[in-house]
C-alpha positions in Angstrom: 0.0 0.0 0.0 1.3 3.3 -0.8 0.6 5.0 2.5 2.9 2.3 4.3 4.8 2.2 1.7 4.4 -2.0 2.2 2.8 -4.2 0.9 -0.6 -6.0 2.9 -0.4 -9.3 3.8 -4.0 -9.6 4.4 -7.3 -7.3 3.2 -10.8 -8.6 4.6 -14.0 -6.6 4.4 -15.9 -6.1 7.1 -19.3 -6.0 7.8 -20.1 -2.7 9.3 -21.7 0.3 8.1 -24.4 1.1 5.7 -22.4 4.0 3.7 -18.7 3.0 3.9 -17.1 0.3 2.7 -14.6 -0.9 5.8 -11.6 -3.4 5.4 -9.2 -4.7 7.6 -5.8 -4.9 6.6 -2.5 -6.6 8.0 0.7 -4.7 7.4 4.0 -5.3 8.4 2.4 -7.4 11.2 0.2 -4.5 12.5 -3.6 -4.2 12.0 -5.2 -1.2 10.4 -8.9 0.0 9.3 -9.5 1.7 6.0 -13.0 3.3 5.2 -13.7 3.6 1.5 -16.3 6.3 1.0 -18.2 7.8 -1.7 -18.7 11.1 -0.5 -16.0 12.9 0.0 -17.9 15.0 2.9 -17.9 11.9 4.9 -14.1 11.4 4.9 -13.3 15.5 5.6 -15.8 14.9 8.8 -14.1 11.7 9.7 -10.9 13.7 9.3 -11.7 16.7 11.0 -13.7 15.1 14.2 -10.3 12.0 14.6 -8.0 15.7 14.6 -10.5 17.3 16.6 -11.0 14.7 19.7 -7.5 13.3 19.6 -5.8 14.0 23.3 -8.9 14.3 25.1 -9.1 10.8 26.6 -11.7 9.7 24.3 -11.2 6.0 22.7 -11.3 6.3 19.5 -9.0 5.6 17.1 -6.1 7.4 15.9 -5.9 9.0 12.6 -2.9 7.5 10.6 -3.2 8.7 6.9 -6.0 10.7 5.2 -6.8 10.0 1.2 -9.5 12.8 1.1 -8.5 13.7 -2.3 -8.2 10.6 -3.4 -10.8 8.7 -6.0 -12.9 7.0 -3.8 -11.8 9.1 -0.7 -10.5 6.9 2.0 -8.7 7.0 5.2 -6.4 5.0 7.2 -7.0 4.6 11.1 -5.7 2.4 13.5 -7.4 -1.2 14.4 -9.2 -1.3 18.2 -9.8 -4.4 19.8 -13.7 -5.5 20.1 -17.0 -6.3 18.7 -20.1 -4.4 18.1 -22.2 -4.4 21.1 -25.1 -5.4 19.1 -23.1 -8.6 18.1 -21.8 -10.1 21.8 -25.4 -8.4 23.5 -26.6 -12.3 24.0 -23.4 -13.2 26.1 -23.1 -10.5 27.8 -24.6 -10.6 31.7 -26.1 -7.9 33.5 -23.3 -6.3 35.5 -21.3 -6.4 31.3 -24.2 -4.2 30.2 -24.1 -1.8 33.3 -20.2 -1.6 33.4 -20.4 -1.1 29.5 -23.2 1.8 29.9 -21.8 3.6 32.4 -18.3 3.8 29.9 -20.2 5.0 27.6 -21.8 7.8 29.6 -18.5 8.5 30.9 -17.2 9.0 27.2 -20.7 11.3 26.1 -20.0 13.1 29.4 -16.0 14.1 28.1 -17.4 14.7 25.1 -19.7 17.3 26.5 -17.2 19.6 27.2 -16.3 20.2 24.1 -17.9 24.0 23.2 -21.4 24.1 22.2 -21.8 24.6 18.4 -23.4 27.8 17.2 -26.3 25.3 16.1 -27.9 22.2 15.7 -27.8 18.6 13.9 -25.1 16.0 12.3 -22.1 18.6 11.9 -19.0 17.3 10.0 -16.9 20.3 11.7 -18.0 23.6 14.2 -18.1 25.3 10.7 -20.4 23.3 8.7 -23.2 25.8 7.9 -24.5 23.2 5.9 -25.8 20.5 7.9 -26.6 23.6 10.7 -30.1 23.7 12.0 -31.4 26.8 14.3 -33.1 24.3 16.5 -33.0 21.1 17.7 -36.9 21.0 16.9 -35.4 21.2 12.8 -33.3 18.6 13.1 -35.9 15.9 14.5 -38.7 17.4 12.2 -36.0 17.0 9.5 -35.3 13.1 10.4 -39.3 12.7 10.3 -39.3 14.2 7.3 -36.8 12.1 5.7 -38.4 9.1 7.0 -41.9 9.5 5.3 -39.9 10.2 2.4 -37.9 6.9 2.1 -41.2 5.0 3.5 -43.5 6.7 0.8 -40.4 5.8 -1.8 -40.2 2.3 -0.4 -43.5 1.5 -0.8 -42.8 -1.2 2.4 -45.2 0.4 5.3 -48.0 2.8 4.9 -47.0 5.9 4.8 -49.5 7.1 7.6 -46.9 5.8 10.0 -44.8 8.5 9.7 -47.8 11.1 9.2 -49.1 10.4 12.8 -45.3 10.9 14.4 -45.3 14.2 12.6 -48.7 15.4 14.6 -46.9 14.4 17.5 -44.4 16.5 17.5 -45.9 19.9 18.0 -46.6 18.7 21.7 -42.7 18.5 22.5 -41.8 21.7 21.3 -41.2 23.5 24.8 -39.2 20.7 26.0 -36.7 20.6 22.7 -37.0 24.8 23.0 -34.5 23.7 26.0 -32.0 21.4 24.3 -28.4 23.7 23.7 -26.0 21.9 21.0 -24.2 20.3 22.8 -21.9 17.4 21.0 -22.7 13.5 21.3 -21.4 10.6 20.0 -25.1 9.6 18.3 -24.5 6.4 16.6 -22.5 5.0 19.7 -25.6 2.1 19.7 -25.5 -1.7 18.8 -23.0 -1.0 16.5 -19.5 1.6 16.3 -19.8 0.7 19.8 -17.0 -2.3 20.1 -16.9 -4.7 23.3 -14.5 -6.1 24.6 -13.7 -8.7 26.8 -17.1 -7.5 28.8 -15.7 -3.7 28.7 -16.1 -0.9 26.4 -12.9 -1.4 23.8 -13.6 1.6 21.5 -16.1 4.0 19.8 -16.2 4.2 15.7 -17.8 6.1 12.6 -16.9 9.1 13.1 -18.4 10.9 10.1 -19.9 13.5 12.0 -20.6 14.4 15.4 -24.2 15.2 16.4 -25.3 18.3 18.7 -28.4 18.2 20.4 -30.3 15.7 22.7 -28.2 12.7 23.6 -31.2 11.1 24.7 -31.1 10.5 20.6 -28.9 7.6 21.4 -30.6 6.1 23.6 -33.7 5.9 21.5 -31.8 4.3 18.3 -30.4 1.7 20.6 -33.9 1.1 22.0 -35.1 0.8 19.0 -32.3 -1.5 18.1 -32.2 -3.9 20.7 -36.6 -4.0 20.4 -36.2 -4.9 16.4 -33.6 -7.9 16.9 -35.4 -9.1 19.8 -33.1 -8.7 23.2 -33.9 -7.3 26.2 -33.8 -3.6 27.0 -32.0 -4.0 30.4 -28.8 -2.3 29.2 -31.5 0.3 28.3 -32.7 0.3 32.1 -28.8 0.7 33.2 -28.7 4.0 30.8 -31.6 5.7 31.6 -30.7 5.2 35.5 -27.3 6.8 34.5 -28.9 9.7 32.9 -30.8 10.5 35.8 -33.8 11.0 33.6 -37.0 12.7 34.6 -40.3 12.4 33.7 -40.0 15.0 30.7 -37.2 13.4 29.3 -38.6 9.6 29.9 -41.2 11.3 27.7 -39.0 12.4 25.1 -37.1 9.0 25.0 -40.0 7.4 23.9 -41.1 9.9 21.2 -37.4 9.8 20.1 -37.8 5.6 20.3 -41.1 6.3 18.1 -39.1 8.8 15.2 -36.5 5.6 15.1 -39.1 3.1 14.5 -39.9 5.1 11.4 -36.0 5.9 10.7 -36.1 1.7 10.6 -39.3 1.5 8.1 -37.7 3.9 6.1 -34.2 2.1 5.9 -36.0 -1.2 4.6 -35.6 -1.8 1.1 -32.8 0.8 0.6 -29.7 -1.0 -0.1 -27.0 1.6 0.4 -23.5 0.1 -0.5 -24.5 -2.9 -1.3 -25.0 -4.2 -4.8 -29.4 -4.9 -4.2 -31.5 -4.2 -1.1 -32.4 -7.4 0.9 -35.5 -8.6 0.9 -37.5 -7.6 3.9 -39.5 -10.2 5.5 -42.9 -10.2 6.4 -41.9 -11.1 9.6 -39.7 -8.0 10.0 -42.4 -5.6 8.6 -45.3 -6.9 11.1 -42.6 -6.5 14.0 -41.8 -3.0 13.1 -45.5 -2.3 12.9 -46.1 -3.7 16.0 -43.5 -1.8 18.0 -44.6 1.3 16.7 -48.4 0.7 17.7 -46.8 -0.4 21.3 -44.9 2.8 22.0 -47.5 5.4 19.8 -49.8 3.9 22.1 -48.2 4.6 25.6 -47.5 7.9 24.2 -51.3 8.7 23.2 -52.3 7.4 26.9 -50.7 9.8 28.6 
């Protein structure tokens, strides 16, 4: 390889991420990562944000080369031990999940005191007007927005699903009129979150960095761990963490709700891959049935 001026001894893909392509390769003995992607504004965030958080205690991994003006953009980052939580969840036991939860708190919580941006959503640096938002209330009417869109495209699940979240949202707009953008890790769920050995080994994906609610986190790995079927006790360990109140309990599960619909949306899109995969009937009456289960407790309140 050019960068390492060596040759690999061994390339495997791996089977992570919905928008990169992500390889493993052996050099000289020592494990790396490369991310292919193709948008360049994916690999100047991942650049910027691995610059950005390096030194402040945060384990994520280190920035070795950067191909951003390469065709396809790529970079080069070093190899962390672990396995997506979402893959070890089954073995893990209940004092894994609380000791992993409360790392993972701890690592939202350093990188919380990083400067509040000068607005909201999915930033790929502090000056990316682009992807700014005024209000948090944008960004999740935004993701709604998005979601109908890919549901009504998909042609999977009625596209009322994602009407009725959209008439929910009104009601919550005091409590997101509080939310300052501040910076979270937001895809630190079942996945980019790597275990190991029963501890928290790393955080990856990088692409952006989110400012807002972090209770957004919590809600995709709800949502998550609901759709493949394991229990939500790591869940319990997080929200106990968080301290959270009834107003934000009530937000978690309107955030859960906008997820479900994220989830609808994402079936039958196929993103790198070379066809979508077919979506079971099973999947698509699950979906539908967590939805009804948390719209309901949300309309009896």
């Amino acid at each position: 390889m050019d960068c390492f001026h060596a040759g690999a001894r061994s390339v495997t893909r791996l089977k992570t991420g919905i928008c990169n392509y992500v390889y493993a390769v052996v050099v000289e003995g020592v494990k790396y990562v490369i991310r292919i992607s193709d948008s360049r504004e994916s690999v100047v965030g991942s650049t910027y944000w691995l610059k950005r958080l390096s030194g402040i205690g945060l384990p994520i991994p280190e920035l070795i080369f950067e191909g951003v003006d390469f065709s396809p953009p790529y970079i080069v980052i070093s190899h962390l031990e672990g396995m997506d939580l979402g893959l070890v969840y089954g073995s893990l036991t209940g004092e894994d999940k609380r000791r992993i939860c409360r790392e993972v708190v701890k690592v939202q919580d350093v990188l919380a005191t990083l400067p509040p941006a000068e607005g909201y959503g999915y930033l790929r640096s502090y000056e990316d007007r682009e992807n700014m938002r005024g209000s948090w209330m944008e960004v999740v009417a935004a993701h709604a927005r998005r979601s109908a869109l890919r549901i009504a495209d998909n042609g999977i699940f009625d596209p009322s699903y994602a009407v009725r979240v959209e008439e929910l949202l009104p009601a919550y707009a005091d409590y997101m009129g509080t939310i300052r953008p501040i910076p979270f890790f937001d895809d630190a769920t079942t996945k980019n979150v790597l275990v190991h050995d029963g501890r928290l080994g790393g955080i990856v994906d990088l692409d952006w960095i989110c400012f807002g609610d972090r209770l957004y986190t919590i809600a995709l790995t709800r949502m998550s761990l609901l759709e493949s079927g394991n229990d939500l006790e790591y869940i319990d360990f997080w929200a106990e963490a968080e301290s959270l109140d009834h107003a934000r309990r009530e937000a978690l599960d309107l955030y859960t709700l906008l997820f479900c619909i994220d989830f609808m949306g994402e079936k039958g899109m196929k993103f790198n891959k070379a066809a979508a995969d077919p979506v079971p009937e099973r999947l698509v009456r699950l979906d539908e049935g967590i939805f009804e289960s948390l719209y309901g407790a949300i309309e009896r309140r």
